[in-house]
KEKOL-212305 format. One record per residue (C-alpha): x, y, z; residue number from 1; residue in three letters. Coordinates in nm, 3 decimals. Example, Ala and Ser with C-alpha at 12.3 -4.5 7.8 and 13.67 -1.06 7.14 Angstrom:
<recs>
{{1.230 -0.450 0.780} 1 'ALA'},
{{1.367 -0.106 0.714} 2 'SER'},
</recs>
This chain:
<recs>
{{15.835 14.496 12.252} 1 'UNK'},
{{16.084 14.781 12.330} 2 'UNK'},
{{16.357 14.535 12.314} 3 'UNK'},
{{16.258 14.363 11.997} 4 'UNK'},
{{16.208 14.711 11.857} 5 'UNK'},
{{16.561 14.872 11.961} 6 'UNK'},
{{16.730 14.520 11.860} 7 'UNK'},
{{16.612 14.509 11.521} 8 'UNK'},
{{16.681 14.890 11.461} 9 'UNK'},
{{17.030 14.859 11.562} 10 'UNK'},
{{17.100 14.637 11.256} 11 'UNK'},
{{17.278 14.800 10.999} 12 'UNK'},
{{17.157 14.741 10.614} 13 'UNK'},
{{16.843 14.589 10.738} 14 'UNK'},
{{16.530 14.487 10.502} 15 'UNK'},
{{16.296 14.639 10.701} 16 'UNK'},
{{16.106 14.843 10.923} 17 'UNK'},
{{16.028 14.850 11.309} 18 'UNK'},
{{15.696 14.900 11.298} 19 'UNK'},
{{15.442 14.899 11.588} 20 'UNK'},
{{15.039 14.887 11.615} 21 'UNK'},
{{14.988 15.106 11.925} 22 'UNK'},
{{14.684 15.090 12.121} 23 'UNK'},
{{14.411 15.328 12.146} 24 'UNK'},
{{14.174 15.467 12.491} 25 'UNK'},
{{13.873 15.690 12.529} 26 'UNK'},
{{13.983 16.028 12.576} 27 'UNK'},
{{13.725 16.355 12.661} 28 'UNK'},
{{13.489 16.444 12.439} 29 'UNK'},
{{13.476 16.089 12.246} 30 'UNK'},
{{13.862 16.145 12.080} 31 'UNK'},
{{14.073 15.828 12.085} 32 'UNK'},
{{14.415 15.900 12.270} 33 'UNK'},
{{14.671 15.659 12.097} 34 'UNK'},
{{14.976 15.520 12.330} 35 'UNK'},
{{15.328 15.622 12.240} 36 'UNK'},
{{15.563 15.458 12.038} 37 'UNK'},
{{15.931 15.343 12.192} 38 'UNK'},
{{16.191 15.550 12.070} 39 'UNK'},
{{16.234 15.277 11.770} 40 'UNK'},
{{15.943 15.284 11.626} 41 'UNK'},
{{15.957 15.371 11.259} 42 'UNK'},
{{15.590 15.349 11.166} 43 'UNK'},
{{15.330 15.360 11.445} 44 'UNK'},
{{15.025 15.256 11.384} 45 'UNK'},
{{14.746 15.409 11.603} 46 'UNK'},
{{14.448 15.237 11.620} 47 'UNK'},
{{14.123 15.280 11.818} 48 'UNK'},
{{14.186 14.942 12.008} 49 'UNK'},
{{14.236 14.926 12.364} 50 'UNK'},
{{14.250 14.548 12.447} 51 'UNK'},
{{14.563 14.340 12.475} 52 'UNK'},
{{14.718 14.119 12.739} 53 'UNK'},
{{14.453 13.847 12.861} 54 'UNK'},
{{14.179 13.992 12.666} 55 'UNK'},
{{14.422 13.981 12.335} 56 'UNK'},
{{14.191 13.728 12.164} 57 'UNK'},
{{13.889 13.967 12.186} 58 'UNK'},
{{13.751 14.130 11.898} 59 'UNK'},
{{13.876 14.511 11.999} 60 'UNK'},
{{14.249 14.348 12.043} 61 'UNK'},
{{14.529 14.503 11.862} 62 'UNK'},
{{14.615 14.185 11.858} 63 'UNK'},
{{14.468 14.102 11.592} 64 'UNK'},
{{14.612 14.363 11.337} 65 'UNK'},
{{14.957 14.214 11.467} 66 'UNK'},
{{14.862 13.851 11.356} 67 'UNK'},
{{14.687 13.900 11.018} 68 'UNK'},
{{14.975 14.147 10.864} 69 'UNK'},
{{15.231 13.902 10.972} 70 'UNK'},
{{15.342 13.678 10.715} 71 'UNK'},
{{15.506 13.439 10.990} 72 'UNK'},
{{15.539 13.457 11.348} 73 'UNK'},
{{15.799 13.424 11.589} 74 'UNK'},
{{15.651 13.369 11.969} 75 'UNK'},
{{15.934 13.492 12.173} 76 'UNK'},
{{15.857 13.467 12.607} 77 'UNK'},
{{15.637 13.685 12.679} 78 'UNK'},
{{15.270 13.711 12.897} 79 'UNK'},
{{14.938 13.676 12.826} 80 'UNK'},
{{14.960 13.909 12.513} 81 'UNK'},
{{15.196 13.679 12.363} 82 'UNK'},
{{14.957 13.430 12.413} 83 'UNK'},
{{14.690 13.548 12.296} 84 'UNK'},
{{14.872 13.648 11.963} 85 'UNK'},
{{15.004 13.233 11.959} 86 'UNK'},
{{14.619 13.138 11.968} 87 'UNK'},
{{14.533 13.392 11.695} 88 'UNK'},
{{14.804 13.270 11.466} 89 'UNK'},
{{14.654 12.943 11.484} 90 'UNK'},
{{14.299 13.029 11.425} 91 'UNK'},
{{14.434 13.261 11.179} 92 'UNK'},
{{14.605 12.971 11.072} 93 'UNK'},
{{14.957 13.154 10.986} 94 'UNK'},
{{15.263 12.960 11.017} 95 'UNK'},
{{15.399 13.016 11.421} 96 'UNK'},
{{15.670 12.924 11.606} 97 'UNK'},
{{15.745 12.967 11.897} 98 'UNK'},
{{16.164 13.054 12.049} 99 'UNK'},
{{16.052 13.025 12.425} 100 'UNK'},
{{16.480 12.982 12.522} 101 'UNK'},
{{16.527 12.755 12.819} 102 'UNK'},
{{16.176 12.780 13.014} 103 'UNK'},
{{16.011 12.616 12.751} 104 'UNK'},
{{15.587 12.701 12.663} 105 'UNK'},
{{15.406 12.789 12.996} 106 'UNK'},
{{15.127 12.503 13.025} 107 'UNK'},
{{14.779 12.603 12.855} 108 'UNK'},
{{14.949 12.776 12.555} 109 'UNK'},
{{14.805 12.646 12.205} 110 'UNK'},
{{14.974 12.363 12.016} 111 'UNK'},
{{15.270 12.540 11.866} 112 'UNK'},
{{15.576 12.390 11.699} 113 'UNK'},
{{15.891 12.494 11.985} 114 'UNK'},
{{16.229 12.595 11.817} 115 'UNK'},
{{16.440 12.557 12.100} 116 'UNK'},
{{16.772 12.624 11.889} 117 'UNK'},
{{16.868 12.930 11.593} 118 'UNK'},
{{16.898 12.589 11.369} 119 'UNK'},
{{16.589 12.471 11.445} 120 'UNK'},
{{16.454 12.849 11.428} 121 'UNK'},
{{16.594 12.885 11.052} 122 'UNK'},
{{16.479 12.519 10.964} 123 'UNK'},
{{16.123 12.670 11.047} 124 'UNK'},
{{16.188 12.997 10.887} 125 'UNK'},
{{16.335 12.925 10.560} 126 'UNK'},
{{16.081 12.736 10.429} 127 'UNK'},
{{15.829 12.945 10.501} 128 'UNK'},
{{16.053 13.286 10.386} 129 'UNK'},
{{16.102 13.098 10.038} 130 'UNK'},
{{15.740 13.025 9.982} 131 'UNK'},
{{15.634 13.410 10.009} 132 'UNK'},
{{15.966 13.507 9.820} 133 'UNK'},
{{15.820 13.242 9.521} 134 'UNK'},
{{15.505 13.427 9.586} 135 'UNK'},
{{15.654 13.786 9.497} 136 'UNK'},
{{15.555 13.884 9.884} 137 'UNK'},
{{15.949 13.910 9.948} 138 'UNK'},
{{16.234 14.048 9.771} 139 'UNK'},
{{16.425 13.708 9.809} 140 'UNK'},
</recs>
């Protein structure tokens, strides 16, 4: 996520903000000791969650916070984390797609739509990016 982070903040004149839901661990006396942000982080959200990776789809997964404030997804390679978050979009049912580049899905990953070109990444993403700008959720 450190790359995704540092790639987007390097943008000049961009519409947003890097933004990331960090997790949370036990620390002494019952406080909750939040990870740290990367260096791009913009607006970290510290939660109380500690799960992620192969136990992303479980109910004290950060995960989750990821999936439901997403409008739409992008899967990009990743482990089981990424994962996790693809299965979540669809039983979230948000509109997902995943940009695997030349490996392709691993096998077991949930029924996805692949964009395995930027074209076919926009074709996804425009129609989707209109609908919530029609809604008033974007700024066009």
């Amino acid at each position: 996520m450190a790359a995704v982070s540092e790639a987007f903040a390097s943008v000049t004149e961009r519409p947003g903000l890097v933004i990331g839901v960090l997790k949370g661990f036990p620390g002494d006396g019952g406080r909750v000791v939040s990870a740290t942000p990367n260096p791009w982080v913009e607006v970290p959200i510290r939660t109380h969650l500690p799960l992620s990776g192969a136990e992303g789809t479980d109910a004290l997964s950060r995960n989750h916070l990821n999936v439901l404030t997403a409008d739409v997804l992008v899967v990009l390679p990743g482990g089981e984390g990424t994962r996790s978050e693809a299965e979540l979009a669809v039983r979230y049912a948000k509109p997902v797609v995943a940009f695997p580049g030349s490996s392709g899905l691993p096998h077991g990953w949930p029924p996805i739509p692949v964009a395995s070109t930027f074209d076919e990444l926009e074709a996804f993403l425009v129609p989707q990016l209109d609908r919530l700008a029609s809604r008033g959720v974007l700024d066009g």
